[in-house]
DRENPA-3360 file (N, C-alpha, C; in nm, 2 decimals, always signed):
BEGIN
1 = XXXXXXXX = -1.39/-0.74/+1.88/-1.30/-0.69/+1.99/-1.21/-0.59/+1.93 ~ -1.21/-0.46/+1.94/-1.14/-0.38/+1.94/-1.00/-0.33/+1.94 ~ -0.97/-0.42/+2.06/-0.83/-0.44/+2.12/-0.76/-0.57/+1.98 ~ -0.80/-0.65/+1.97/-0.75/-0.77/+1.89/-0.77/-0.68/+1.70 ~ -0.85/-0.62/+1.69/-0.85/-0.60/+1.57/-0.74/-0.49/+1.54 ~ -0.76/-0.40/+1.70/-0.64/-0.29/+1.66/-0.49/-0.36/+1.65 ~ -0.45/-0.42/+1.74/-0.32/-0.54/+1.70/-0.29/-0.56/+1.57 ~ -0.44/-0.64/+1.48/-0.37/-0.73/+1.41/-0.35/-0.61/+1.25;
9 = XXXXXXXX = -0.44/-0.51/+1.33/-0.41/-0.38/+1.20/-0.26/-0.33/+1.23 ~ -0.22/-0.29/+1.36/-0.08/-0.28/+1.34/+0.01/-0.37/+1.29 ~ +0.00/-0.48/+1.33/+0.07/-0.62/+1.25/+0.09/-0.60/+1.15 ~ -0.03/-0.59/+1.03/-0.04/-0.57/+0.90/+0.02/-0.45/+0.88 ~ +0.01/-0.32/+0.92/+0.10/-0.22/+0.88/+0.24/-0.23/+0.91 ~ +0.25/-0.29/+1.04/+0.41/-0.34/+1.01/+0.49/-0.38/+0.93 ~ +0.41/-0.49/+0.88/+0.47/-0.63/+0.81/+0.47/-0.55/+0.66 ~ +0.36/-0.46/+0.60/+0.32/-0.42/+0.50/+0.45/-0.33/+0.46;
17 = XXXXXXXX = +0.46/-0.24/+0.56/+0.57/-0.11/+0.59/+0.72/-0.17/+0.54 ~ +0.73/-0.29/+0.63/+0.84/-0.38/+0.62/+0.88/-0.39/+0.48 ~ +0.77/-0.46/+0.42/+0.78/-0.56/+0.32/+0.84/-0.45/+0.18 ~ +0.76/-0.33/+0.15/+0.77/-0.25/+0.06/+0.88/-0.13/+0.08 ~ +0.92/-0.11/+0.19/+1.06/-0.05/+0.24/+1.15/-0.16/+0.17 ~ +1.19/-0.24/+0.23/+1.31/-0.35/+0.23/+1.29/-0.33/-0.03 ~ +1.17/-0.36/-0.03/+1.14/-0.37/-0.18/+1.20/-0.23/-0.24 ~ +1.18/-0.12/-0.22/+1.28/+0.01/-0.22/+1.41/+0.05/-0.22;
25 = XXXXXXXX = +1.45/-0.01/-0.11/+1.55/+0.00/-0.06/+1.64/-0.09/-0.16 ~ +1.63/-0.20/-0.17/+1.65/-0.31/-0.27/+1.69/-0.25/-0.46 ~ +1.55/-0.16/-0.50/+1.63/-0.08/-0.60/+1.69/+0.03/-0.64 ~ +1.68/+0.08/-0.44/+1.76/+0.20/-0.45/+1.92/+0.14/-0.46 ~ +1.96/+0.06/-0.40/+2.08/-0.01/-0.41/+2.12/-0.03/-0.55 ~ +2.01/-0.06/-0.65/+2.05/-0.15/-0.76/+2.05/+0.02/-0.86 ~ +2.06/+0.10/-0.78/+2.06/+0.31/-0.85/+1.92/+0.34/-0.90 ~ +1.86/+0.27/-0.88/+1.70/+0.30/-0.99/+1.65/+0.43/-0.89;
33 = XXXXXXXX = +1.55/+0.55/-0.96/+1.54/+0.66/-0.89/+1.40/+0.66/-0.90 ~ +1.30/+0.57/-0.83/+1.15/+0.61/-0.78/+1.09/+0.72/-0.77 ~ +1.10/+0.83/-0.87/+0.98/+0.95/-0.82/+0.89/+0.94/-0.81 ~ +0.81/+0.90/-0.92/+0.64/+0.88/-0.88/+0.59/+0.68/-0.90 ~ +0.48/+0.73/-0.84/+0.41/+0.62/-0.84/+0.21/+0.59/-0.85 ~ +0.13/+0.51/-0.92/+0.01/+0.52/-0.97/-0.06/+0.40/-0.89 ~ -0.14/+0.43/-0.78/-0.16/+0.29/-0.76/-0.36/+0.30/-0.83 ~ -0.36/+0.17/-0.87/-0.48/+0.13/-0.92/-0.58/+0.12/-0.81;
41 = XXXXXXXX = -0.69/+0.11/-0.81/-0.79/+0.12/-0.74/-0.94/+0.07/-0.78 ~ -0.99/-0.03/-0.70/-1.11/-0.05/-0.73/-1.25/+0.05/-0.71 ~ -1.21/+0.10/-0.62/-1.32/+0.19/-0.56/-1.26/+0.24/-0.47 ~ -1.29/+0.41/-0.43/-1.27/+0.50/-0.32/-1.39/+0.53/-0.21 ~ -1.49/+0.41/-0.21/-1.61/+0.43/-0.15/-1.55/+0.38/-0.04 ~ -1.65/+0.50/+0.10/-1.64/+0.49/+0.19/-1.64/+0.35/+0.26 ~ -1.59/+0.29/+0.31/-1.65/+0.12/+0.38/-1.73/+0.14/+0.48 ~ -1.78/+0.31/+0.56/-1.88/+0.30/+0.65/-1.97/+0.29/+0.58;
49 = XXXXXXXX = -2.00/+0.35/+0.46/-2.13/+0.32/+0.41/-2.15/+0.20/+0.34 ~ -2.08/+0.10/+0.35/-2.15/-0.02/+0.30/-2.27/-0.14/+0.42 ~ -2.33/-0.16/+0.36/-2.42/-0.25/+0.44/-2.38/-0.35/+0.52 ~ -2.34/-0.46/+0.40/-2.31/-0.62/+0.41/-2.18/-0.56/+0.46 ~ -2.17/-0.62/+0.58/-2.05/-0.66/+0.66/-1.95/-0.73/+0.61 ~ -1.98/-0.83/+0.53/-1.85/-0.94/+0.46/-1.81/-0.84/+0.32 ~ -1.86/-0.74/+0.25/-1.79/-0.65/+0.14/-1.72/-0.51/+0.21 ~ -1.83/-0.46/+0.34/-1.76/-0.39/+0.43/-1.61/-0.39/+0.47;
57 = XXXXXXXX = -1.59/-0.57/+0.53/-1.44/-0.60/+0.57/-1.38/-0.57/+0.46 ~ -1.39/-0.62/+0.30/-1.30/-0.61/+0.19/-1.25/-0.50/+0.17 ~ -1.38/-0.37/+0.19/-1.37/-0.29/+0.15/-1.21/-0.19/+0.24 ~ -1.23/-0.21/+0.40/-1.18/-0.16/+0.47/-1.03/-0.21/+0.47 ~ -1.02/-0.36/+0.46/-0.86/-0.42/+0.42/-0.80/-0.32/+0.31 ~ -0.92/-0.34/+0.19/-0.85/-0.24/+0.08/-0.77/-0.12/+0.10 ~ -0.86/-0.03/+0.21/-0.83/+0.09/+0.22/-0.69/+0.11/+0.34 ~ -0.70/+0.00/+0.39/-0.55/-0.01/+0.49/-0.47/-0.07/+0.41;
65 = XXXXXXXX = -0.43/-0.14/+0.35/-0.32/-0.14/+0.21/-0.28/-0.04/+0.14 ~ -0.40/+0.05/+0.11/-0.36/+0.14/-0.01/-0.32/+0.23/+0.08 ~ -0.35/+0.28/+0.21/-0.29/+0.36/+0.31/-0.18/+0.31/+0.32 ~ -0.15/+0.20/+0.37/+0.02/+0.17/+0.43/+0.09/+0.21/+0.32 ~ +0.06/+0.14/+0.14/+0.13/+0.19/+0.04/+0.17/+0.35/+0.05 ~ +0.06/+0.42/+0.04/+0.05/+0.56/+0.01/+0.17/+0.63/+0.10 ~ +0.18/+0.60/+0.25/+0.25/+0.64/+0.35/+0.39/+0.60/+0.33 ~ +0.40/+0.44/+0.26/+0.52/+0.45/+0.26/+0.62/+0.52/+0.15;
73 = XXXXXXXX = +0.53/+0.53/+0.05/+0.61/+0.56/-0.08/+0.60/+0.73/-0.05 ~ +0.54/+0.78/+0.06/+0.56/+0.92/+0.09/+0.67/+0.93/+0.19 ~ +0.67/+0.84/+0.28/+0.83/+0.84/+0.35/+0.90/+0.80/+0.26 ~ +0.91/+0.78/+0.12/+1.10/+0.73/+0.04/+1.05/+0.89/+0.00 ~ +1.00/+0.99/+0.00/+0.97/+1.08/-0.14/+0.94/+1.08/-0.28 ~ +0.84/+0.96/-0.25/+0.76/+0.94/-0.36/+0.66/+0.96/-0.38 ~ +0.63/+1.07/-0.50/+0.45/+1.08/-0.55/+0.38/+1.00/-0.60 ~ +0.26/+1.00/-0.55/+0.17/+0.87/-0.58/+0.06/+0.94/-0.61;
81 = XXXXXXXX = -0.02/+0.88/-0.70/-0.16/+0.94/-0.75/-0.27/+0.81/-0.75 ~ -0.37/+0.80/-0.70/-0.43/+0.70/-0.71/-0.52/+0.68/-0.89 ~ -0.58/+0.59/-0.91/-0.62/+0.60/-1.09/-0.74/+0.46/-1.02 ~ -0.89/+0.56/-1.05/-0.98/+0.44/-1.03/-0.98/+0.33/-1.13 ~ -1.02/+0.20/-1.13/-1.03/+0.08/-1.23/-1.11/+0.15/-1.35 ~ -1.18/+0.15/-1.32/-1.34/+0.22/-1.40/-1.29/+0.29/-1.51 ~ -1.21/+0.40/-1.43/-1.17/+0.51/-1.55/-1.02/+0.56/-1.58 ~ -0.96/+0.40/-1.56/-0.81/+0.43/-1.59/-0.79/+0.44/-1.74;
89 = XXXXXXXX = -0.82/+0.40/-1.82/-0.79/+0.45/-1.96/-0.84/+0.56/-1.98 ~ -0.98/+0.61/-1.96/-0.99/+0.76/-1.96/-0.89/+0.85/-1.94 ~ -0.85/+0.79/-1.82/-0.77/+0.92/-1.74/-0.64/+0.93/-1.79 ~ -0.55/+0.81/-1.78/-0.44/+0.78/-1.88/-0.43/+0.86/-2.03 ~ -0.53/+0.80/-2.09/-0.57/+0.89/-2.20/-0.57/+1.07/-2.22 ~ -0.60/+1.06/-2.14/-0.58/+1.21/-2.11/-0.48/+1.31/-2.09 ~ -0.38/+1.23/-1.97/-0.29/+1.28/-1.98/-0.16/+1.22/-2.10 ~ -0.15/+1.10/-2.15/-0.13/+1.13/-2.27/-0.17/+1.23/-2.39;
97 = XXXXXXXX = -0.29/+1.30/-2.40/-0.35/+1.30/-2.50/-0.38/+1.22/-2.64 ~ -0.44/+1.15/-2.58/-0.47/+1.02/-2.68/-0.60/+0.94/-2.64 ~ -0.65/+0.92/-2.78/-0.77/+0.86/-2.75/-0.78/+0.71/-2.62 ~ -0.88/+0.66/-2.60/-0.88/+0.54/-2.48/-0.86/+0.43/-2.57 ~ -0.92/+0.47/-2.70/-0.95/+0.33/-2.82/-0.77/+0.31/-2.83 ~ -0.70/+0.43/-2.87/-0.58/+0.38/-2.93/-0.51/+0.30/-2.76 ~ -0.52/+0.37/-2.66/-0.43/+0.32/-2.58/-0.49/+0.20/-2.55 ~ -0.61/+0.14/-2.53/-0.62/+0.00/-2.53/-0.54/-0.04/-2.65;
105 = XXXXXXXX = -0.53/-0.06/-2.75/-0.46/-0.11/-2.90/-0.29/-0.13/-2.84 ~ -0.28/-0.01/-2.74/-0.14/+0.02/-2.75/-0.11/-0.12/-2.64 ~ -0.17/-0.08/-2.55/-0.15/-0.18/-2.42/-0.13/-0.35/-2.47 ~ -0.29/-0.39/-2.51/-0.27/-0.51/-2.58/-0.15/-0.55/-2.68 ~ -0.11/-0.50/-2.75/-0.03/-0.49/-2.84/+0.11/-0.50/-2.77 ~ +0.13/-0.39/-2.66/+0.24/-0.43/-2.57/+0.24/-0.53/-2.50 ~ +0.11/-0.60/-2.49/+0.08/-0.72/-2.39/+0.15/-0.88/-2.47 ~ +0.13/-0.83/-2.57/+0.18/-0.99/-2.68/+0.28/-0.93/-2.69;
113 = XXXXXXXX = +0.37/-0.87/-2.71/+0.52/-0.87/-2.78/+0.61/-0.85/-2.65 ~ +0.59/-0.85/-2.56/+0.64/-0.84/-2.39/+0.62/-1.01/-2.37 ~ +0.75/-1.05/-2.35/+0.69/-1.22/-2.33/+0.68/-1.21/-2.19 ~ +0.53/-1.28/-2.20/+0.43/-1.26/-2.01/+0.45/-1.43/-2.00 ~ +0.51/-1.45/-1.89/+0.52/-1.56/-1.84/+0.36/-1.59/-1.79 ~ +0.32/-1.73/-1.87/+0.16/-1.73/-1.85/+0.09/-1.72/-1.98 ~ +0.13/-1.69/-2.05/+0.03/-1.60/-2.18/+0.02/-1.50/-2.17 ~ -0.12/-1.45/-2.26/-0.13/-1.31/-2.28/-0.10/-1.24/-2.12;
121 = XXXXXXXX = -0.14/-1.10/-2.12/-0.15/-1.04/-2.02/-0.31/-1.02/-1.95 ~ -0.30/-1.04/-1.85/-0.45/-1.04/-1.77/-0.50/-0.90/-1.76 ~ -0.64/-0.88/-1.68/-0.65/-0.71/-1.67/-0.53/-0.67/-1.54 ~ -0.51/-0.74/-1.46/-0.46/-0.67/-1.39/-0.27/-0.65/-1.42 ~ -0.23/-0.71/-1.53/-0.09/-0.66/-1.62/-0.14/-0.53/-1.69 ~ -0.21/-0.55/-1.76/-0.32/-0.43/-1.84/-0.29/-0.31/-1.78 ~ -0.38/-0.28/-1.66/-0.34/-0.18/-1.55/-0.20/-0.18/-1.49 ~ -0.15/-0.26/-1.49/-0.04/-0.20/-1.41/+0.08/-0.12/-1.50;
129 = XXXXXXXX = +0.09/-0.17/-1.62/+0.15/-0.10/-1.75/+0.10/+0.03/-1.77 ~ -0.09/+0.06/-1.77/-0.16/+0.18/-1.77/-0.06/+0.27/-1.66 ~ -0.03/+0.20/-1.54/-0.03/+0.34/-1.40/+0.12/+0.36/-1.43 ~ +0.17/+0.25/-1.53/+0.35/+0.32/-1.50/+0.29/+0.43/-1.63 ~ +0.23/+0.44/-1.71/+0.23/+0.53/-1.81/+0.22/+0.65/-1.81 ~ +0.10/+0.63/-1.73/+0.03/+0.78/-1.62/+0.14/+0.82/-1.57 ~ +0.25/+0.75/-1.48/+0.35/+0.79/-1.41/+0.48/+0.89/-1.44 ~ +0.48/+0.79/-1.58/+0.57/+0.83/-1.62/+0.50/+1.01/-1.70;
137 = XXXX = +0.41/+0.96/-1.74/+0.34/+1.12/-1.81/+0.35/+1.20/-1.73 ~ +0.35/+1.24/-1.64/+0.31/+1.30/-1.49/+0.33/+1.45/-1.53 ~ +0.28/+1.55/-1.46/+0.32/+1.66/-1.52/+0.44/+1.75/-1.37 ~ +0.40/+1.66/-1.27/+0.49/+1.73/-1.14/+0.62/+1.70/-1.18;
% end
């Protein structure tokens, strides 16, 4: 149903909009200045072209998250660059200029001496360290 799905996608953009505004706003208070931003990514494939309907839905959730993100952090005046999973150290690597081998070494190495509530750091701490790096590298 059309009507019910369009709803509960506005819902979700609302609540999403909500949630990451109020999160902004929160360290604009505290003076912190958000220029850019890297979000991670599993895949940029289209979700019409997927087959199976139950990886289809995932696919399409994904891409209305990373939309509401993308829009919001462009309403504060923030640049955002997306960084596929695949080839985030590549790409990182690059704009550092530095090999992928060393920046894995570097990450891990940051991953133990950062006390990570939990243990070590998982891949998705891994990446998220990567996109502030990229971010911070940025050349805009």
């Amino acid at each position: 149903d059309s009507t019910t799905l369009n709803q509960r996608v506005r819902l979700v953009r609302g609540i999403s909009q909500e949630s990451l505004t109020r999160l902004l706003n929160c360290y604009q208070q505290k003076r912190f200045q958000i220029k850019r931003a890297a979000l991670v990514v599993g895949s940029q494939t289209d979700p019409d072209t997927i087959g199976n309907p139950h990886i289809r839905a995932h696919a399409l959730e994904g891409r209305l998250f990373r939309s509401v993100i993308e829009e919001t952090l462009q309403n504060h005046q923030i640049c955002s660059e997306l960084i596929l999973e695949g080839d985030a150290y590549t790409r990182v690597a690059a704009r550092l200029k530095r090999s992928s081998h060393d920046l894995k070494l570097t990450i891990q190495n940051f991953g133990r001496t950062v006390a990570a509530k939990g243990g070590p750091w998982r891949a998705e701490q891994k990446l998220a360290a990567l996109a502030a790096l990229f971010s911070l590298a940025s050349r805009r």
